[in-house]
C-alpha positions as CSV (number, residue, x, y, z in Angstrom):
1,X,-28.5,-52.6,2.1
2,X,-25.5,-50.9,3.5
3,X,-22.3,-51.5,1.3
4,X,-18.6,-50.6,2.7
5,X,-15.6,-50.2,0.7
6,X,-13.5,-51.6,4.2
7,X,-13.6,-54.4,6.1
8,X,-14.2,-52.5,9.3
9,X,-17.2,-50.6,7.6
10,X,-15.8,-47.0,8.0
11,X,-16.1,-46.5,4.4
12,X,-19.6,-46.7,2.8
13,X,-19.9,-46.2,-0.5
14,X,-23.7,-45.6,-2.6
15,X,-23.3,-46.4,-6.2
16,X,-26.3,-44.7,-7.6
17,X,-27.6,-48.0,-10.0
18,X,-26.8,-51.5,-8.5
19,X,-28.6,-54.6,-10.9
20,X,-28.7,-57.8,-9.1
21,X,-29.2,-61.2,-11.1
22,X,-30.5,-64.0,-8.8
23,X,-30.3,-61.9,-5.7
24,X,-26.5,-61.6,-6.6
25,X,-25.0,-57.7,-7.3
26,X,-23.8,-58.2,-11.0
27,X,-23.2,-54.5,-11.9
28,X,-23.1,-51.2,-10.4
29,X,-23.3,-47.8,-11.9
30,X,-22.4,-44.3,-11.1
31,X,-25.2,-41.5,-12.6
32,X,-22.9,-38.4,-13.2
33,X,-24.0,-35.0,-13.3
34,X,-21.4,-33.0,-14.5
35,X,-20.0,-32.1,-17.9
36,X,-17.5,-34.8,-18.9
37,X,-14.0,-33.6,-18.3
38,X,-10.9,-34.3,-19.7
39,X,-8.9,-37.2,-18.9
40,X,-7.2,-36.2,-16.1
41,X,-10.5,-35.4,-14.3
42,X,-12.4,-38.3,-15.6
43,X,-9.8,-40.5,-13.9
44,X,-11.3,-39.8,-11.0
45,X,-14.7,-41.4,-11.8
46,X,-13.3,-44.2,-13.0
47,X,-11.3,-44.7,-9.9
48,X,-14.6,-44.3,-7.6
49,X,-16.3,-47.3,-9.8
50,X,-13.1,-49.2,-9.6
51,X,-13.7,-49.0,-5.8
52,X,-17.6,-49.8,-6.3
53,X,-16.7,-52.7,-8.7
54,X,-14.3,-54.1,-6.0
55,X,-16.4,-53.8,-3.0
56,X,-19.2,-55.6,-4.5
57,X,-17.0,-58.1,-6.4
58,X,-18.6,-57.7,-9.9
59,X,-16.9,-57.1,-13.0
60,X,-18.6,-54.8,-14.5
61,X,-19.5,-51.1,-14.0
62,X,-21.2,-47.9,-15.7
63,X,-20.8,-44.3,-15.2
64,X,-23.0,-42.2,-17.1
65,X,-23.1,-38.4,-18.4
66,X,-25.3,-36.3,-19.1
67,X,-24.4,-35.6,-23.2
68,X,-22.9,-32.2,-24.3
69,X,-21.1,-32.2,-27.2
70,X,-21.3,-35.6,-28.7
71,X,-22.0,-39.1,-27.1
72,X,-19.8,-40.9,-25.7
73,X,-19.6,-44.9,-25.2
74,X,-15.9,-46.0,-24.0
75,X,-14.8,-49.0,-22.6
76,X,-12.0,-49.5,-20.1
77,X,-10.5,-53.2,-19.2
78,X,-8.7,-52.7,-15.9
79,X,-5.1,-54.0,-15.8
80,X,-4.8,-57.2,-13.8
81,X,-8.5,-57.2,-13.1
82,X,-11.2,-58.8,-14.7
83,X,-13.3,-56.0,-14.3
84,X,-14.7,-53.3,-17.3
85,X,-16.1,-50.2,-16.7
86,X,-18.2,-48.4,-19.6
87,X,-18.9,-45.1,-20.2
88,X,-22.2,-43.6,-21.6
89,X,-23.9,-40.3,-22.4
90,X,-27.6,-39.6,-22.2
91,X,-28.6,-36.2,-23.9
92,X,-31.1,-35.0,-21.0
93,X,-31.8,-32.2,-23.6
94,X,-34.2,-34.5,-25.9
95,X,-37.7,-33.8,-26.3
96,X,-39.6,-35.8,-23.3
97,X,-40.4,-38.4,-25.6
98,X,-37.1,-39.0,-27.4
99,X,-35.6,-38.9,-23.8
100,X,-37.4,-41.5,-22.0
101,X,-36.9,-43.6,-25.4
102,X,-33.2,-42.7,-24.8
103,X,-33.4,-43.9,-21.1
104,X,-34.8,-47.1,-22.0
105,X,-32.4,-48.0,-24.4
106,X,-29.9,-47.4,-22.0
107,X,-31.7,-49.5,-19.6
108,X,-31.9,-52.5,-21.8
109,X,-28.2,-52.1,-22.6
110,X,-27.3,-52.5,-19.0
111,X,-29.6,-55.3,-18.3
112,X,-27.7,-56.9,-21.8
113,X,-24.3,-56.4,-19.9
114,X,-25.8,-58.1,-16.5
115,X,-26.8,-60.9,-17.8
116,X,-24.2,-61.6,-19.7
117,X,-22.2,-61.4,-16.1
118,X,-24.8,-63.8,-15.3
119,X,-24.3,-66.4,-18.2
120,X,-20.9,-66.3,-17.7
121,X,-21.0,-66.8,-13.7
122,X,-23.2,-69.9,-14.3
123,X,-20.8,-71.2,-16.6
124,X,-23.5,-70.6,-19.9
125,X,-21.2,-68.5,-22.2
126,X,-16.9,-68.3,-21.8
């Protein structure tokens, strides 16, 4: 599926995660593989899944870090939107075990956030 951030289709964009609830796009994430900056830098990611979040008209979006100092899970409500981008860590220097744990947790946490998208597009929660 090809997915442009214009109307004329000059602009494609590839979030790296999209989940899709009834063949419907209800998040998209960003997998980052950097060290996480400071503000000013970070801005910059956030902006990118701002323009993920508004080309596939879902509210919600994820970018995710690799871990190096502590973990991180921050939550930004964009002004005059209804949409909220997340922020995770994943320490990718956990045993093999502990990791893929780690992974899954994360996984189910997203799939949490979806459907809740989902509930609250059918009109089950408000």
């Amino acid at each position: 599926m090809s997915l442009d951030l214009d109307m004329a289709k000059k602009i494609p964009i590839r979030p790296d995660i999209i989940v899709r609830q009834a063949g419907q796009i209800s998040l998209v994430a960003d997998c980052k593989y950097k060290r996480l900056e400071p503000d000013d830098f970070r801005n910059y990611d956030i902006y990118q899944l701002l323009a993920y979040c508004t080309a596939t008209a879902v509210s919600q979006g994820i970018l995710v870090y690799p871990k190096h100092i502590h973990h991180i899970y921050e939550q930004t409500r964009i002004k005059n939107t209804g949409i909220t981008i997340r922020q995770f860590t994943i320490d990718l220097s956990e045993e093999s075990e502990l990791l893929i744990r780690r992974c899954n947790e994360f996984a189910d946490r997203v799939f949490v956030i979806s459907d809740c998208v989902a509930s609250v597009k059918n009109g089950l929660l408000s």
